[in-house]
N, C-alpha and C positions, 0 to 999 in steps of 0.2 A: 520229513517233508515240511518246506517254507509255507506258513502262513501266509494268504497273498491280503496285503495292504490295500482295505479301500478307503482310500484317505488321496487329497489332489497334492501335488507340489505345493501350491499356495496353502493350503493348510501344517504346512511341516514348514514352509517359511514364516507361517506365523506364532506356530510356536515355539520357536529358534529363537525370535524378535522378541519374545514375552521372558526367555531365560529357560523354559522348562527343559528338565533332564530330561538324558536317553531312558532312564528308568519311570520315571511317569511316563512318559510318551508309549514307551513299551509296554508298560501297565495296560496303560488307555486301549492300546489295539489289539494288545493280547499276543504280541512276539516278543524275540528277546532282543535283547539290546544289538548282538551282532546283527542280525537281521534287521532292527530298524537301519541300523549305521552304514548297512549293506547298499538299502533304498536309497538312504541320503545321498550316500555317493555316486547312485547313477543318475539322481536327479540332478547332478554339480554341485550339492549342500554339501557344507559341513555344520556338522552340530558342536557346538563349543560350550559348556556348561560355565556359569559366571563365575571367576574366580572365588579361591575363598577365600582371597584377603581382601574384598570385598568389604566383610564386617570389621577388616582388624580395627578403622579407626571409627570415633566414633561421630557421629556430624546428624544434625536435625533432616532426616530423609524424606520431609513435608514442608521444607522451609520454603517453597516455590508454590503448594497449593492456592494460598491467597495473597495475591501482594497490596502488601496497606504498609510496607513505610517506607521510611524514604533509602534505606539500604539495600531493602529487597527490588524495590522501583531499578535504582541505578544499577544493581548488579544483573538486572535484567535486561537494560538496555547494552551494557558491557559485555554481558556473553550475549548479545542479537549480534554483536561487530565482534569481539576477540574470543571467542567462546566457540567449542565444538562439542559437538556428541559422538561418541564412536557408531560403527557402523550395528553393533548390537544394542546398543540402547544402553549399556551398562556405565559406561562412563561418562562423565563431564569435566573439560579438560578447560580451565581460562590460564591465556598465555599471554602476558604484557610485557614491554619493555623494565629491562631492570631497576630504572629510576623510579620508576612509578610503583614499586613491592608494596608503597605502603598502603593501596587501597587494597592491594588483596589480603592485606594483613586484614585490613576493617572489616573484609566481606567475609573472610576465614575465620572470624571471633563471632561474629550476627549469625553464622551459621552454625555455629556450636559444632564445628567440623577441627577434628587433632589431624587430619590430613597433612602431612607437612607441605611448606611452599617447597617446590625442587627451583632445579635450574637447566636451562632447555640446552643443547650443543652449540644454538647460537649467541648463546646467554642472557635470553629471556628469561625470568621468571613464571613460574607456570603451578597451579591448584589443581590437583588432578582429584576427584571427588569418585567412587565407583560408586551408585545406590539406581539402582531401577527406578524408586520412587520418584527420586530427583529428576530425574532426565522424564518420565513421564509427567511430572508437573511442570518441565521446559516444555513438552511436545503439544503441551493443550494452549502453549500462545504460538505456535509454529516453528518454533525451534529443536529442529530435527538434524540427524547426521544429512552434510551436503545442503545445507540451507543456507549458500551464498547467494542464490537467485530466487529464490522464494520466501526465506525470512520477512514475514509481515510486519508493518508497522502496531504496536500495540497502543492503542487507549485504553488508559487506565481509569477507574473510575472517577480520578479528580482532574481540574490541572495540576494539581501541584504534585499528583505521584505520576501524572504523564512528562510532566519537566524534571523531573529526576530522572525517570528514564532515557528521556531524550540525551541529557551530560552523561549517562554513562554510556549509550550508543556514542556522541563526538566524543569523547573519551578514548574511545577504542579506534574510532574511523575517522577521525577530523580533527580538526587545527583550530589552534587559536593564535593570529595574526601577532607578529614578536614587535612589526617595523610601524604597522599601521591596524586599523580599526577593521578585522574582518576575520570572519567564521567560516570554516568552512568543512564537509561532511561530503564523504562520498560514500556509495551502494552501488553495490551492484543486482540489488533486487527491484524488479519496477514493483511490485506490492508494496514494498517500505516505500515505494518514490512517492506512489500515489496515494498513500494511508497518510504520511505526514505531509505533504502540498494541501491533501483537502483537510488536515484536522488547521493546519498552520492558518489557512484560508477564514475557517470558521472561528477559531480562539484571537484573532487578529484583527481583523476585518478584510487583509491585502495578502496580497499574493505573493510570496517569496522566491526569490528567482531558483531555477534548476537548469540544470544544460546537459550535454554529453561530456565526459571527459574526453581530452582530446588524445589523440597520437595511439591508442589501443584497438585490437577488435573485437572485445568482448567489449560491451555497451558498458560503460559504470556512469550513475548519474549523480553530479556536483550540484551540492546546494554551497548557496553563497551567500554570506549576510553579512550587511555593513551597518555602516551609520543608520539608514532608514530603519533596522532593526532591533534598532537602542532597546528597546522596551523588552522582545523575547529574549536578548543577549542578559539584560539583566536580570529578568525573571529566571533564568536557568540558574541564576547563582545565588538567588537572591535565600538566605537563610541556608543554604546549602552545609551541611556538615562530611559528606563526602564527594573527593574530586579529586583529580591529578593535578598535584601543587604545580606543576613547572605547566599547565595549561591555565590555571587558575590566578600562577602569577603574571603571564600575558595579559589577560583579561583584565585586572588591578589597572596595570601599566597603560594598556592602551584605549581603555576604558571609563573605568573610576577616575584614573588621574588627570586624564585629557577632559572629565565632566567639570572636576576642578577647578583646571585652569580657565576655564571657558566663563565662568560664573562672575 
């Protein structure tokens, strides 16, 4: 005779979300594994234990608890825009254009991560990371699986580790003008809209412009920075040791050398 489970759904979805095996879980209630597995399934659960290649490679599983420099800052802001979590919390997957390998080279050595870079079907390159820790120390700045619309803007304890993040978020999500002098960033989360309008506001004194993108019907909101912005555009780069060369050599060209010629 079945043991009867008092235990809710939302209890067995959370410890699905945390990793714990059918075997603890079964432990913990006192049935066996067929019988919890039984439960799960008439609740629509399935329980999936985290791989065990997991451990195969070896990578610093804390490198997200504190961010203080300036490669943890940017690679924070990089996966807030090209970065995902799977839906169990086990993996962290950053996926960029192929031109750009070489900062994930730099965030794949800061990490002390032997994961190797793959290459996606569409031939992005892509860091796929498996560690629980990791992705829990994404989820404490709002970076969770499906956090296209709720991904929050982070401040960081300085400006200068919140402007490293900031380049690695336009890194991921924005442009640097090739013809003429202008930046631009888009989201589709109103909490990144309105965390960085009101830090922009305060670390500035002025207001930076935002709008709606146009021609879509999911809302995405466009920030835009030109000339009136000399000062943030420089300070993003300013001492900077990591970027995407083919955005950072825009920014030289229509920036630095147009300051040049002006003088």
């Amino acid at each position: 005779m079945n043991k009867k489970i008092n235990k809710s759904k939302e209890w067995l979805q959370q410890q699905i979300a945390i990793g714990r095996s059918r075997r603890d879980m079964g432990k913990e209630l006192g049935v066996e594994v067929g019988t919890l597995t039984r439960w799960a399934k008439r609740l629509g659960l399935r329980i999936t234990t985290p791989p065990t290649r997991t451990r195969r490679y070896n990578v610093n599983h804390h490198y997200f608890d504190i961010i203080n420099t300036e490669t943890k800052a940017y690679a924070l802001g990089l996966i807030s825009t090209d970065g995902c979590i799977d839906k169990y919390g086990w993996q962290l997957k950053i996926s960029i254009n192929k031109q750009d390998a070489d900062v994930l080279d730099i965030i794949q050595q800061d990490m002390q991560s032997e994961c190797p870079i793959g290459k996606t079907k569409d031939g992005r390159r892509s860091l796929a990371i498996y560690s629980i820790d990791i992705t829990k120390g994404l989820n404490k700045y709002g970076i969770v699986n499906n956090k296209t619309f709720t991904c929050p803007f982070i401040e960081l304890p300085t400006k200068i580790l919140t402007l490293h993040y900031i380049r690695g978020a336009i890194d991921g999500d924005g442009s640097i003008g090739t013809k003429k002098r202008s930046v631009r960033f888009v989201t589709a989360s109103e909490s990144f809209m309105f965390g960085f309008y009101n830090w922009y506001l305060r670390t500035y004194g002025k207001r930076c412009y935002v709008g709606i993108e146009p021609g879509i019907n999911i809302p995405k909101y466009r920030f835009v920075f030109g000339s009136r912005d000399k000062q943030f555009i420089e300070d993003l780069y300013k001492n900077a040791h990591i970027y995407m060369k083919r955005k950072y050599s825009n920014y030289l060209k229509n920036w630095i050398s147009v300051n040049k010629l002006r003088k």
